[in-house]
Structure formats: structure tokens, C-alpha cells
C-alpha positions, 0 to 999 in steps of 0.5 A, spaced: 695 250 297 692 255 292 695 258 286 695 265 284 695 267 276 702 269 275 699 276 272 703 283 268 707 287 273 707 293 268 700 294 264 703 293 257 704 300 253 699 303 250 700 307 243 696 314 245 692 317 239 694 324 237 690 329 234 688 328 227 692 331 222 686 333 219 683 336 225 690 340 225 689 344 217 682 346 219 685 349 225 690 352 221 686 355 217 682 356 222 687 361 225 689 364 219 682 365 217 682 369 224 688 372 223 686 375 216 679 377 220 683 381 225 688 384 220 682 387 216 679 390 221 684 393 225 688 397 219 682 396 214 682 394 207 684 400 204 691 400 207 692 393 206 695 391 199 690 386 194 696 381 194 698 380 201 691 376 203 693 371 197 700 371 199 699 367 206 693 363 203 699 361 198 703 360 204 699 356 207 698 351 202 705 350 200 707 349 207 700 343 207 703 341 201 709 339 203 708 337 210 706 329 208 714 329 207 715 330 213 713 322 216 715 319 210 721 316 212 723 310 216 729 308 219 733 310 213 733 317 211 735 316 204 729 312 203 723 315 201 716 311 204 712 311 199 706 307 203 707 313 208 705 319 203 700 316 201 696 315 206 689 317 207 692 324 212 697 325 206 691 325 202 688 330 205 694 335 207 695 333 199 688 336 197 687 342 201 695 344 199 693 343 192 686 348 192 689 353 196 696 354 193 692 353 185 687 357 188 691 363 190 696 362 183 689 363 179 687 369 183 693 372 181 693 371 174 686 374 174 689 380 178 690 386 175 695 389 178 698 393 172 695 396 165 700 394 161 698 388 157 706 387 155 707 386 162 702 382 164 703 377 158 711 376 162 710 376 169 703 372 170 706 366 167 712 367 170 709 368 177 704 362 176 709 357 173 715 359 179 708 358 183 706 351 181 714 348 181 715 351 188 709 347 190 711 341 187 718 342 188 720 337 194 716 331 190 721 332 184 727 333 189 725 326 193 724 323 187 731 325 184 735 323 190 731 317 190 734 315 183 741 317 185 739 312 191 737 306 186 743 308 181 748 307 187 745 300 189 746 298 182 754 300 182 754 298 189 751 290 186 755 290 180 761 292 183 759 285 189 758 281 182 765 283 180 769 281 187 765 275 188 767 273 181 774 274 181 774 270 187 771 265 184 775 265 178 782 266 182 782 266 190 778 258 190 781 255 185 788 257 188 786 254 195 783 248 191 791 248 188 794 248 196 789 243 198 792 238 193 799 240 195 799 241 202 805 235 202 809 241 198 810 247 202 814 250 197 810 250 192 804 252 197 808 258 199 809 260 192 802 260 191 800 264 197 805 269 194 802 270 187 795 270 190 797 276 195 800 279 190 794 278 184 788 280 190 792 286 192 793 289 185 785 288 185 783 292 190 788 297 188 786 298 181 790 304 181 796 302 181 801 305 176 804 300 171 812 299 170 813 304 165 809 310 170 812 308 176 819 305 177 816 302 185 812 299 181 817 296 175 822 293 181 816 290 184 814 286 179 822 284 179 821 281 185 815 277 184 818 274 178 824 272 182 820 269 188 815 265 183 821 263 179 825 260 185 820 259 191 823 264 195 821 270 199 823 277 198 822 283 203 821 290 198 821 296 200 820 302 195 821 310 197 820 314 192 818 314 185 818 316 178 817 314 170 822 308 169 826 312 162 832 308 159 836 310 166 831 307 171 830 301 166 837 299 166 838 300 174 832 295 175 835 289 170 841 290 173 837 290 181 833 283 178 840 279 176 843 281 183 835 278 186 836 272 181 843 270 184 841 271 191 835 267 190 839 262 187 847 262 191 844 266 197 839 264 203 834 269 207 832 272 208 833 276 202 831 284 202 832 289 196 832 297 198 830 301 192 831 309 194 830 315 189 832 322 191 832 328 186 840 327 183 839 318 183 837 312 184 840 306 189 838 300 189 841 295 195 840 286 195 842 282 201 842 275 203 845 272 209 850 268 206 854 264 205 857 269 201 863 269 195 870 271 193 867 278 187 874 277 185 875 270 184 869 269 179 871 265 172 871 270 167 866 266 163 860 268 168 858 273 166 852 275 171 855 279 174 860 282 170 855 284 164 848 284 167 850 287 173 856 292 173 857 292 165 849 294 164 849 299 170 856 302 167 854 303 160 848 307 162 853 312 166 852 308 174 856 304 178 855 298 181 858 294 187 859 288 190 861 286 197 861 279 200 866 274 202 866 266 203 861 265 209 860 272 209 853 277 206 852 278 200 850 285 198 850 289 191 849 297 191 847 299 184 847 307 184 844 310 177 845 317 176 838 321 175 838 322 167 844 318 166 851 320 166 852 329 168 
């Protein structure tokens, strides 16, 4: 039994030479050379104006000029490929664009084209320096964007150094701190909580401060009371403004009310904050098991001053409902401005 070669099914492609490109300027040239032949003896020299033959020479060397741009550019169009224009073709494109748009420029500064010398001292160089930005004006153009490009990678790697950094400095060391304490969820909770919050204000660095945003103010309440006392709080914020005298004091108020719903109540715990144009309302609950407002010792004074008498002395009102193996809800409501 013989065995046969195992052999291609398909012949491998081969790359098909095109023309030259410089076989494709002459030729250009060619035709215009032509063209300006035919154009001559069909209307005559004296009809044609002395400036349109160096006007198509020009032409036609700007376009020489411009055209190694053209396959100068990989798989990414942002990036200008320098081996690419600087091959031998480019080259050559490059040089006869050169002579022929520098050529056309030189006879025009030798043209006569006015008898005044005050007028030709203005336009010719005007004409000239015009003439000569137009032919490189796509090589400074590239360049331009190509330094806007490198300058947007260098934001771009020092805006990864930042971020690696931060991560280093705060999300490993707090993953290294739960690993210690994986026998201590609580503690684990409390801090998955303040490394949440601290990566969220970093990606949003724009976040207003408590003294521009009152959303922001009765944020940062909740994260001290869930810090302080291991619990977790749902927030929900709708409107904001600058927190003045009034809002200030509706935000204390509303974080003495957490604080003792962290500490007496259990979850889940929510805080509803709402402000409108004429005031503001904050609401806390708990799920139990809740008290008797009406029998608090006279000696406790959280809720009697840090709550109702805060709120009162700003011209708002407070409110506590709840009963023995009931919710526990406070209502804070501040008029916009104080008391009106």
C-alpha cells in the first residue's frame, strides 16, 4: 500500500505587485503635460492666462506632496506611521512635489504680473509664504495631532499610576485587615463599608462637600453612625442645596435620631431626606421594638434637646412615633430659610 504526499488543497495566496508609484507620478505628469500641450493648441497662447499653466503645475504638486500621507497609517488612525512615509516611493512622491510646487512658487516671484513695485513687495511674498505652508501643511498638521496624542497617553498613564496607587495604599490594605478578621464579621461589614464609600468618593471626585450639598451632609452622617456602631443604613436623598444655619440643624437633629436607632432599634434602618422649594423632611425608621416617646425620663435628653429642641429653636418641628414592640419613626421637617 503506498502513501501519497498529503498536499495543499488551496495554493497559498500570493500578494499581487501593483504598479509603481512612481510609475504612477510620471504618468501624472504625463497627462498633464498633455493636457497643457493640447490646451495650448487648441485655444493658443494668447488666450490663456501666463498664470493658469504654473497654477496646475502647483496643483499637481501639492497633491505629490500630500499623497505619502495617504498609506502612512496602520491599524490605528491616530497614529502617524513614520517608517511608512519614509520609504523610498514616499521619497520620491516627496521630491517631485517638492521641485514642482517650489518651482511653480519661483516663477510666480519672477512673474511680472503688475508694474507696481509697492504691490509686488506685498503680494509675492504673501503669495510664496501662503504657497509653501499649503505644501507642508499636512506634515505640521500630523504633527500637531501626534503630540496631542502623546500628551493624552501620558494624562492617561498618570491617571493608571494614581488609581493603582490608591489601591494599593487603601483597597489591599483593608482586604489584608478582613483576612485577619474573617472570625469577626462585624467588623468585616465595617469595613467593606468604609472602603465602598472611600472608592466611591474617589471615582467621583466631584462630589460637593457637606457645606455645598445638604445630600452630601446627611450622607456623611449615616457613614459616622454605621462606622461607629457596625450597622448598615439604607439613604435615599432627593433634592439638594447648600446646607445654611437651617439645614445644619435639621442634619444634627436627623443623626441623633440614627444614632439612637443604631443603638436602641434593629434593621433594617432607613433615613429619607426630601427637599422641596418651601422645606426640608427627613424621616428614620427601625423595625423595633420600639418605646413609649411619652415615658422617657426627663434626664434623657436626646431626644428632647438633640431632636425636638434643636429642630424647635431653628422654627421646625419634629415628631416621634413609636410604641412598645412597635417601629420606631422620627419626622423632622425644617422650613426653607427658618421659621416665615
Amino acid at each position: 500500500m503506498t502513501t501519497q504526499a498529503h498536499r495543499p488543497v488551496a495554493a497559498p495566496l500570493a500578494r499581487r505587485q501593483g504598479v509603481p508609484t512612481a510609475w504612477k507620478v510620471l504618468g501624472g505628469l504625463a497627462l498633464l503635460t498633455v493636457a497643457g500641450v493640447l490646451s495650448v493648441g487648441r485655444w493658443g497662447t494668447e488666450d490663456l492666462a501666463p498664470w493658469v499653466v504654473p497654477l496646475v503645475v502647483y496643483l499637481a504638486g501639492l497633491g505629490v506632496v500630500w499623497s505619502p500621507l495617504d498609506g502612512a497609517f496602520g491599524q490605528d488612525a491616530r497614529r502617524l506611521d513614520v517608517a511608512g512615509i519614509f520609504r523610498r516611493d514616499a521619497w520620491l512622491r516627496l521630491l517631485v512635489g517638492l521641485v514642482l510646487g517650489i518651482g511653480a512658487l519661483w516663477w510666480f516671484a519672477m512673474w511680472d504680473f503688475t508694474d507696481n513695485g509697492v504691490a509686488r513687495a506685498i503680494v509675492t511674498p504673501l503669495v510664496i509664504a501662503a504657497g509653501g505652508a499649503l505644501l507642508l501643511a499636512p506634515w505640521w498638521l500630523r504633527l500637531i495631532r501626534q503630540v496631542a496624542i502623546e500628551r493624552d497617553e501620558r494624562i492617561r498613564e498618570h491617571e493608571r499610576a494614581e488609581i493603582a496607587a490608591h489601591l494599593h495604599d487603601s483597597v489591599l490594605q483593608t482586604l489584608t485587615l478582613i483576612r485577619a478578621r474573617a472570625d469577626d464579621p462585624d467588623s468585616v461589614a465595617r469595613l467593606a463599608r468604609a472602603q465602598e464609600r472611600d472608592l466611591r468618593s474617589y471615582l467621583y471626585q466631584d462630589r460637593p462637600s457637606i457645606e455645598e450639598s445638604v445630600a452630601s451632609a446627611i450622607k456623611a452622617a449615616v457613614a459616622e453612625v454605621e462606622d461607629a456602631h457596625g450597622v448598615a443604613i439604607d439613604t435615599v436623598c432627593v433634592g439638594d442645596a447648600p446646607t445654611d444655619e437651617w439645614l445644619g440643624a435639621a442634619v444634627q437633629a436627623a443623626r441623633e435620631a440614627i444614632s439612637n436607632a443604631a443603638r436602641h432599634g434593629t434593621g433594617p434602618i432607613s433615613v429619607y431626606a426630601e427637599l422641596t422649594a418651601d422645606a426640608y423632611e427627613v424621616y428614620v425608621r427601625d423595625a423595633g421594638p420600639g418605646f413609649d416617646p411619652q415615658a422617657v425620663p426627663e434626664d434623657r435628653l436626646g431626644i428632647r434637646q438633640s431632636i425636638v429642641g434643636r429642630v424647635a429653636r431653628h422654627g421646625g418641628g419634629a415628631e416621634v412615633r413609636s410604641a412598645p414592640g412597635d417601629k420606631t419613626e422620627v419626622m423632622i421637617m425644617m422650613p426653607r430659610g427658618g421659621s416665615r
